[in-house]
Every structure is written in structure tokens, then in C-alpha cells.
MARSE-797751 format. One record per atom (N, C-alpha, C): residue number from 0; y, x, z; residue in one letter; atom name. Coordinates in Angstrom, 2 decimals. Example, Ala and Ser with C-alpha at 12.3 -4.5 7.8 and 13.67 -1.06 7.14 Angstrom:
BEGIN
<0,<-5.69,13.19,7.80>,'a','N'>
<0,<-4.50,12.30,7.80>,'a','CA'>
<0,<-3.30,13.20,7.80>,'a','C'>
<1,<-2.25,12.85,7.08>,'s','N'>
<1,<-1.06,13.67,7.14>,'s','CA'>
<1,<0.03,12.90,7.87>,'s','C'>
// end
This chain:
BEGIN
<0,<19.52,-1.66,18.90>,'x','N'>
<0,<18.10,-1.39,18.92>,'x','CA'>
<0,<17.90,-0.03,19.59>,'x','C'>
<1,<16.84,0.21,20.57>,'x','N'>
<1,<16.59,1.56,20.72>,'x','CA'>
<1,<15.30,1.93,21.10>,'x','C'>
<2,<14.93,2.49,21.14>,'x','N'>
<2,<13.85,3.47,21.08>,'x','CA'>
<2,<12.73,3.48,22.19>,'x','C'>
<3,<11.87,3.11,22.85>,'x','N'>
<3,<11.44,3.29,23.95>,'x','CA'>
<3,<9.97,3.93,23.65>,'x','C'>
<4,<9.74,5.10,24.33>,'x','N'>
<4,<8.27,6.34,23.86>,'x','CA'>
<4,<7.20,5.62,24.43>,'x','C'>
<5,<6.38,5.28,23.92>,'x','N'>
<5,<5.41,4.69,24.94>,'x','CA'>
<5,<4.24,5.46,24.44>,'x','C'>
<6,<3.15,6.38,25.35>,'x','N'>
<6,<2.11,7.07,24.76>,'x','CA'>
<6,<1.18,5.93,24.01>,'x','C'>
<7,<0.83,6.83,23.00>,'x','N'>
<7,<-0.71,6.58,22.65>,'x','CA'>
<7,<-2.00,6.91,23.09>,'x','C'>
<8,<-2.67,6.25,23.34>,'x','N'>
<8,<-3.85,6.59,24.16>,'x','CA'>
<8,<-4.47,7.30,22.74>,'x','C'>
<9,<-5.71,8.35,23.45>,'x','N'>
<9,<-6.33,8.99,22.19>,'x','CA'>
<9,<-7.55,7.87,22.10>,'x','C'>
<10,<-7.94,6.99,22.99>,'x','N'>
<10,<-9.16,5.96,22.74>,'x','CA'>
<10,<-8.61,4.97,21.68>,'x','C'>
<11,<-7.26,4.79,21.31>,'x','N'>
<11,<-6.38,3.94,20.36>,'x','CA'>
<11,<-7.10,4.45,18.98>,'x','C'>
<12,<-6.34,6.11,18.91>,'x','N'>
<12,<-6.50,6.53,18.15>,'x','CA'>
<12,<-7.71,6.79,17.10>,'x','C'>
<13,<-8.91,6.97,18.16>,'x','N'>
<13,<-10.41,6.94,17.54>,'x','CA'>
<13,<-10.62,5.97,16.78>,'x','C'>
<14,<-10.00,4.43,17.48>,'x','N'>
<14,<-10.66,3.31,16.73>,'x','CA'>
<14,<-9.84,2.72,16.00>,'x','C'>
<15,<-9.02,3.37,15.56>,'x','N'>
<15,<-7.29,2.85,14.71>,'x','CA'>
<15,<-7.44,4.54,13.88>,'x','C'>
<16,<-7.84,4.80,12.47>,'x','N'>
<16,<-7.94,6.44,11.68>,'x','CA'>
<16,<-6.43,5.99,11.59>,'x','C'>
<17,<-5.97,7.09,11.13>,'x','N'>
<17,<-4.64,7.58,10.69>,'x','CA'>
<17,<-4.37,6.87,9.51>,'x','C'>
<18,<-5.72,6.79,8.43>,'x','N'>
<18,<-5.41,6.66,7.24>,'x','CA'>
<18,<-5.45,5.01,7.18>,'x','C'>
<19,<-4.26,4.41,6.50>,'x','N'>
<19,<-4.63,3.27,6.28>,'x','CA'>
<19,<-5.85,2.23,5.80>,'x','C'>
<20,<-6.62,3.43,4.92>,'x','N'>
<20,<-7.33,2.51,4.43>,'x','CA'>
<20,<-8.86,2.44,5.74>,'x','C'>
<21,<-8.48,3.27,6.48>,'x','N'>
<21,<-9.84,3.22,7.64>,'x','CA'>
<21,<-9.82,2.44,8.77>,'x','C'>
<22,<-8.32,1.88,8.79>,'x','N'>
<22,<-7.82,1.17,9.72>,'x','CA'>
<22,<-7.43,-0.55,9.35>,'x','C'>
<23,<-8.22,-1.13,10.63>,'x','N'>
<23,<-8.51,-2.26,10.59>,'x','CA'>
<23,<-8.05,-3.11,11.17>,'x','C'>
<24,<-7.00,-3.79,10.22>,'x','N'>
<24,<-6.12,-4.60,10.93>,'x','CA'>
<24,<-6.28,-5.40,11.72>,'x','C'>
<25,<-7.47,-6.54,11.60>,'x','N'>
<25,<-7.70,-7.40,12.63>,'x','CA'>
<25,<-7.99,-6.91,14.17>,'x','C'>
<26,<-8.09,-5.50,13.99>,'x','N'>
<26,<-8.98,-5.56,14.88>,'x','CA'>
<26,<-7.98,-5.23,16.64>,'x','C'>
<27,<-7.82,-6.48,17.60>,'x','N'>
<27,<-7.05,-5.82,18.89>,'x','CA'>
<27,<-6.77,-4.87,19.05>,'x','C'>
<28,<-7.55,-3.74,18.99>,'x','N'>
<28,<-7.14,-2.51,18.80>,'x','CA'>
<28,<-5.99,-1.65,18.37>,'x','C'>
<29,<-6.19,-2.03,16.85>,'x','N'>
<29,<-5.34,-1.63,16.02>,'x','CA'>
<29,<-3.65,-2.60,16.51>,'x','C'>
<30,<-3.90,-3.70,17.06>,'x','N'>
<30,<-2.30,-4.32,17.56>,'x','CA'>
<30,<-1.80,-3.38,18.68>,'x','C'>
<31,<-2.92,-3.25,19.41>,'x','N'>
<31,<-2.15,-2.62,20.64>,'x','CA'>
<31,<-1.74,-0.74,20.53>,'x','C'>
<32,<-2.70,-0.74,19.72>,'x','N'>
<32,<-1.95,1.31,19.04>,'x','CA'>
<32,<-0.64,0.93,18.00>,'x','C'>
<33,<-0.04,-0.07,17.83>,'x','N'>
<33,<1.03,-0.50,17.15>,'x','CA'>
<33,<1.70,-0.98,18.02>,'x','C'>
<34,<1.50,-1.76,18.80>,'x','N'>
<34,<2.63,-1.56,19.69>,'x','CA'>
<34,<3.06,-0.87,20.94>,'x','C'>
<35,<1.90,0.26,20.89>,'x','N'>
<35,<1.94,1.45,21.64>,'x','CA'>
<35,<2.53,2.47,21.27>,'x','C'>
<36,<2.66,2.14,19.62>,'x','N'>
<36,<3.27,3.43,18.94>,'x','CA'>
<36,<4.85,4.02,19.23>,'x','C'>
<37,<4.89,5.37,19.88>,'x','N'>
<37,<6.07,5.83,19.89>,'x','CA'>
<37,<7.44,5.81,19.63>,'x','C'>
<38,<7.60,5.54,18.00>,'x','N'>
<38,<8.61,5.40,17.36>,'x','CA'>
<38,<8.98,3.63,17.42>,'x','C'>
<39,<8.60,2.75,17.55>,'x','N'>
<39,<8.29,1.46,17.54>,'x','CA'>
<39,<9.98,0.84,18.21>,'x','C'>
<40,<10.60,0.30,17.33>,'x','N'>
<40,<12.02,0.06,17.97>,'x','CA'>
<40,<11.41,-1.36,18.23>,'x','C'>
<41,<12.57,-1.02,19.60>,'x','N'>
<41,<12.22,-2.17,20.76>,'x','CA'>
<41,<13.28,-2.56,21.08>,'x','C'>
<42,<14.01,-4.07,20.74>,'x','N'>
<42,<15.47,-4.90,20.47>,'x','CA'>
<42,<15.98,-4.70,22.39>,'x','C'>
<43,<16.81,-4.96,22.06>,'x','N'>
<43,<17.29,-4.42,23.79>,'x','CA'>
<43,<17.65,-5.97,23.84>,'x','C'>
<44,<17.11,-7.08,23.24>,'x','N'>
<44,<17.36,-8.47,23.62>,'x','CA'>
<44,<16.30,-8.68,24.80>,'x','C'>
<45,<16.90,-10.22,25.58>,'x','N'>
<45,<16.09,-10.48,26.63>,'x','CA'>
<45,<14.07,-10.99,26.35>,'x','C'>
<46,<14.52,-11.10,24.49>,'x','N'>
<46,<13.06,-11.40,23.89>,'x','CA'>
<46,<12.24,-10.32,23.30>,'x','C'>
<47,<11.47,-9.57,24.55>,'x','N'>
<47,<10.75,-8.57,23.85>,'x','CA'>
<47,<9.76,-8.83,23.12>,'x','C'>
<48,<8.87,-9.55,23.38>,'x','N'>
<48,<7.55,-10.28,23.02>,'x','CA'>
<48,<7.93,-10.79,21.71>,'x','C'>
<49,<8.77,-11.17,21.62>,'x','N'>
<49,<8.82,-11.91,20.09>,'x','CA'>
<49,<9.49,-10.65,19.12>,'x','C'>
<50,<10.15,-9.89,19.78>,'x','N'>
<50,<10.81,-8.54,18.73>,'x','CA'>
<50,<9.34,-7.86,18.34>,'x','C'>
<51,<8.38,-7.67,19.65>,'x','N'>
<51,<6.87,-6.64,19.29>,'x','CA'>
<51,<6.58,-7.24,18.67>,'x','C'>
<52,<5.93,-8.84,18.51>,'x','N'>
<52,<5.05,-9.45,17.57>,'x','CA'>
<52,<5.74,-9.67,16.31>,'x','C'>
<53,<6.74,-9.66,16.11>,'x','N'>
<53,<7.42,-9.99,15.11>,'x','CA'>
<53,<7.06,-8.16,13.95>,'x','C'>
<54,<7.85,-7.42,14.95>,'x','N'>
<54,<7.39,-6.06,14.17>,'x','CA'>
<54,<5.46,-5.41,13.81>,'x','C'>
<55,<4.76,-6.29,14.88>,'x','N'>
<55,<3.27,-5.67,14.76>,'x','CA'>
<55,<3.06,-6.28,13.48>,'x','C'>
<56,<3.42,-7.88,13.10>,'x','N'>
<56,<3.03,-8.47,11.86>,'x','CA'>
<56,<3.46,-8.04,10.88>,'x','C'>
<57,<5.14,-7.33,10.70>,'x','N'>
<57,<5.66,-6.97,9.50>,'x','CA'>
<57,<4.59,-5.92,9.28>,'x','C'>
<58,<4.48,-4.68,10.45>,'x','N'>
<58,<3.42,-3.49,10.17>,'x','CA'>
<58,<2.11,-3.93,9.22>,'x','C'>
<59,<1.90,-5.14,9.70>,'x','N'>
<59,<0.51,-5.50,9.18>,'x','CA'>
<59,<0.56,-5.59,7.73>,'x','C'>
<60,<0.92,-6.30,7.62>,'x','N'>
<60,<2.00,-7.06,6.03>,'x','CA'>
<60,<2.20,-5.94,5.26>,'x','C'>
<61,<2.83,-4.60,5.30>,'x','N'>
<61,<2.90,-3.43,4.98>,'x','CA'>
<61,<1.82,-3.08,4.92>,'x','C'>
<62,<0.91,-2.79,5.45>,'x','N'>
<62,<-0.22,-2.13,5.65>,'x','CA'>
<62,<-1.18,-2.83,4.65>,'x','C'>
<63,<-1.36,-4.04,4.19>,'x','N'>
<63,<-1.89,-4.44,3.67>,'x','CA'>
<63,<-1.39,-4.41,2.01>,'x','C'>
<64,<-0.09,-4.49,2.21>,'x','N'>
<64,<0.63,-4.29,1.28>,'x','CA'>
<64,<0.33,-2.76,0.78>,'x','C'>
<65,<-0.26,-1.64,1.32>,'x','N'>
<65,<-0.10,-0.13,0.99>,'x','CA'>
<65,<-1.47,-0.39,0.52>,'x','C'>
<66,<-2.35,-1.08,1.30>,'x','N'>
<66,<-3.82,-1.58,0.73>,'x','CA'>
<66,<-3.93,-1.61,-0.69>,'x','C'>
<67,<-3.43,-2.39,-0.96>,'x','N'>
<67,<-3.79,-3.02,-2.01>,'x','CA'>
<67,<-2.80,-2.34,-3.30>,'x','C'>
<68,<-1.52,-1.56,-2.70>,'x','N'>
<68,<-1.48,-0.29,-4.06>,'x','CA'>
<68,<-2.22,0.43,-3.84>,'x','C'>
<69,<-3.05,1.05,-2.90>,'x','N'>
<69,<-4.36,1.74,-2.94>,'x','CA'>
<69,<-4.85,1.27,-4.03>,'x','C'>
<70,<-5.77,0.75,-3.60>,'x','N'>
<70,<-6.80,-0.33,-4.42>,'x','CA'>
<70,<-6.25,0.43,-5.85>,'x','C'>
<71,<-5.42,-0.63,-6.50>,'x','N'>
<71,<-5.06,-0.59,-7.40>,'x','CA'>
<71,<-4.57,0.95,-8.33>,'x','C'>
<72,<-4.12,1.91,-7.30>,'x','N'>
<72,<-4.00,3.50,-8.12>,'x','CA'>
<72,<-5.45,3.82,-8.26>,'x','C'>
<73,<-6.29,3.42,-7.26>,'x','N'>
<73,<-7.76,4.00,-7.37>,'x','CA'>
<73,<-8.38,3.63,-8.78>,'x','C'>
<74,<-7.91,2.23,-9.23>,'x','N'>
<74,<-8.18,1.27,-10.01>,'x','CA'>
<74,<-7.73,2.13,-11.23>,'x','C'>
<75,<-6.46,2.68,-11.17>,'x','N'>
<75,<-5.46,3.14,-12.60>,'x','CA'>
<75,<-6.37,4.59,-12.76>,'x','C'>
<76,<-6.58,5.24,-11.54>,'x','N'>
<76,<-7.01,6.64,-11.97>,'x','CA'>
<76,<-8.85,6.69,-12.22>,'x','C'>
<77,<-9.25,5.49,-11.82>,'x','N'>
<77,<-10.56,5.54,-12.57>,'x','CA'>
<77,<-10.94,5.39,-13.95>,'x','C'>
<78,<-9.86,4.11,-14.47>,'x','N'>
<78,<-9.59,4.08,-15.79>,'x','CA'>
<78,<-9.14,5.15,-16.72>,'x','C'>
<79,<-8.28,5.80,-16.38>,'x','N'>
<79,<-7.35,7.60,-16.77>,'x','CA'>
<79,<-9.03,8.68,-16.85>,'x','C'>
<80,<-9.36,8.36,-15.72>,'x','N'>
<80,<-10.76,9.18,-15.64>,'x','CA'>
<80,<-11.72,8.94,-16.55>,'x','C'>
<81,<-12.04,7.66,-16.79>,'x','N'>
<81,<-13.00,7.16,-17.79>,'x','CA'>
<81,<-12.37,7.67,-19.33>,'x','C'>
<82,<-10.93,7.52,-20.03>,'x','N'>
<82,<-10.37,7.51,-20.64>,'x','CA'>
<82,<-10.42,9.15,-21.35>,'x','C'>
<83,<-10.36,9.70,-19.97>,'x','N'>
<83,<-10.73,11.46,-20.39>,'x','CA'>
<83,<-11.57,11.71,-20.55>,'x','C'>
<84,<-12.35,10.91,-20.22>,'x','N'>
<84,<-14.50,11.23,-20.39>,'x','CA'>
<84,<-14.62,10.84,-21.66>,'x','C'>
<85,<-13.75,9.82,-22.06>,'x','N'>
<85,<-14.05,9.72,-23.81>,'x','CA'>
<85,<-13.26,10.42,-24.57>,'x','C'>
<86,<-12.11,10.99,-24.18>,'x','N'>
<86,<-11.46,11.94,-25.21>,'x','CA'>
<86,<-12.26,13.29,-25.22>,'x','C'>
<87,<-12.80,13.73,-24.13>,'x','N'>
<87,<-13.30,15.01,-24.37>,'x','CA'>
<87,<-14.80,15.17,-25.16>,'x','C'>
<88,<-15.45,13.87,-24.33>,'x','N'>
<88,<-16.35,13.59,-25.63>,'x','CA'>
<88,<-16.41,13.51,-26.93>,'x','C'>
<89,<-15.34,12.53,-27.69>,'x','N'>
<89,<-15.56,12.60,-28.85>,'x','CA'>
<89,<-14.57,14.10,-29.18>,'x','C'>
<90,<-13.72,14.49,-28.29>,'x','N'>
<90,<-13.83,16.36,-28.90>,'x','CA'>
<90,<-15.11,17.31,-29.21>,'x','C'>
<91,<-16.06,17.32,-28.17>,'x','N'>
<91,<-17.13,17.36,-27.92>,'x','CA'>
<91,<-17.74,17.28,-29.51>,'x','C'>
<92,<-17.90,16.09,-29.89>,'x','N'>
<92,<-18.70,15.28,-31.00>,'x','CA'>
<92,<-18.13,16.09,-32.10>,'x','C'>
<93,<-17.01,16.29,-31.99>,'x','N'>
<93,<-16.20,16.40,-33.57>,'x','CA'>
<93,<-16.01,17.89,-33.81>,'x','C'>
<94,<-16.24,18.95,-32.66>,'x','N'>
<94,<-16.53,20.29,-32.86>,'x','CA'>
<94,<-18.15,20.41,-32.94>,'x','C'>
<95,<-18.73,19.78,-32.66>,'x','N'>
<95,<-20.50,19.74,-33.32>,'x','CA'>
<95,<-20.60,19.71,-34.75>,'x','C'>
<96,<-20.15,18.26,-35.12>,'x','N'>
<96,<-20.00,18.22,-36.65>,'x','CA'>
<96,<-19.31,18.95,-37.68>,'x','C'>
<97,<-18.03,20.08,-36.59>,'x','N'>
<97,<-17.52,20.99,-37.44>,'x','CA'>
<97,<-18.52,22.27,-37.28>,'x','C'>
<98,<-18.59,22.39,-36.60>,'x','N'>
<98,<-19.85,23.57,-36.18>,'x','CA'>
<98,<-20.86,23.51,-37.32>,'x','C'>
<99,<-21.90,21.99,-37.18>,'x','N'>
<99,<-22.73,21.98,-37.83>,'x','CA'>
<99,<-22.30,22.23,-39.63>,'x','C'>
<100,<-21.02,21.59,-39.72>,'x','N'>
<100,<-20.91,21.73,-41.69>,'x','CA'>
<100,<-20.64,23.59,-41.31>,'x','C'>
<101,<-19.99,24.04,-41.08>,'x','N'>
<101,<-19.64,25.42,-40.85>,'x','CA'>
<101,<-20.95,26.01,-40.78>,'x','C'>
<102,<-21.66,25.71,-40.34>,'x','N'>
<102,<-23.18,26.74,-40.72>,'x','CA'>
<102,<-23.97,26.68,-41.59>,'x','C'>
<103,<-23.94,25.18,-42.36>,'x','N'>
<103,<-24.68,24.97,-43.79>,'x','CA'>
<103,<-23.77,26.07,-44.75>,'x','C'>
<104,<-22.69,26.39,-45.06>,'x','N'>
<104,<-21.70,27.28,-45.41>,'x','CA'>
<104,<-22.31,28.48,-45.81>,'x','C'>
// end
């Protein structure tokens, strides 16, 4: 396998974000800044076309795959978030009611 640099255009780049989740797989675009991409090993077999498409889909597959543990940490740390909104609350609650007996005192 080796290596072949092929630039990225910066017009790729505008319409393909960095961040996975801004980037849109279907979209032509996003295939051809993937298989424009630099690092992109390229089989030194006589079948290039099927080594690129073969690797643009795994990318995809991944990508979708990073999706959707997105998703899902967003999912865990909203719950964690909600979870702290009620512990500090009923702290909240339970230094009132100590407060309040503490001043009838």
C-alpha cells in the first residue's frame, strides 16, 4: 500500500466542516474531499477505483458510526446534567428547611 498526496481543494473544505457532525455524507462533495484526502492509502493494485470506493464507504460507515456515539454521549451527558439539576436542588431544598428550623430556634 502507499501513499499518494493529492491536495485538497479549500472549496472541498467549506462544504465538507472538519467536524463530523457538520459533515454530510451524502453529499458528492463530501466523496470527493475523501478521496482527495491526503493521507488516503491508495493499493498499488491495477484496481484503483474499487480500492477508493471501497475505502470512501468504510470512511462513511465510520463516520456514521462516530455519529451516532455522538448522539448518544450527548444523550448520556444530558441525562448526568439533568441528574445534577436534581441533586443540587434538592440540596438547595434541604438547606432551606435547615435554615428555616434553625431560625424558629
Amino acid at each position: 500500500m502507499t501513499y499518494v498526496p493529492v491536495p485538497l481543494l479549500a472549496s472541498d473544505i467549506n462544504h465538507c466542516a472538519i467536524m463530523f457532525s457538520e459533515c454530510d455524507e451524502e453529499s458528492p462533495v463530501s466523496i470527493e474531499a475523501l478521496v482527495r484526502s491526503p493521507s488516503l492509502p491508495i493499493h498499488s493494485s491495477s484496481n484503483h477505483a474499487t480500492s477508493l470506493w471501497t475505502i470512501v464507504m468504510r470512511l462513511q460507515n465510520e463516520i456514521k458510526t462516530l455519529r451516532l456515539d455522538v448522539k448518544n454521549l450527548q444523550l448520556q451527558l444530558n441525562e448526568e446534567k439533568q441528574e445534577r439539576t436534581l441533586a443540587i436542588a434538592a440540596l438547595q431544598s434541604k438547606n432551606i428547611l435547615k435554615d428555616a428550623k434553625e431560625s424558629k430556634c
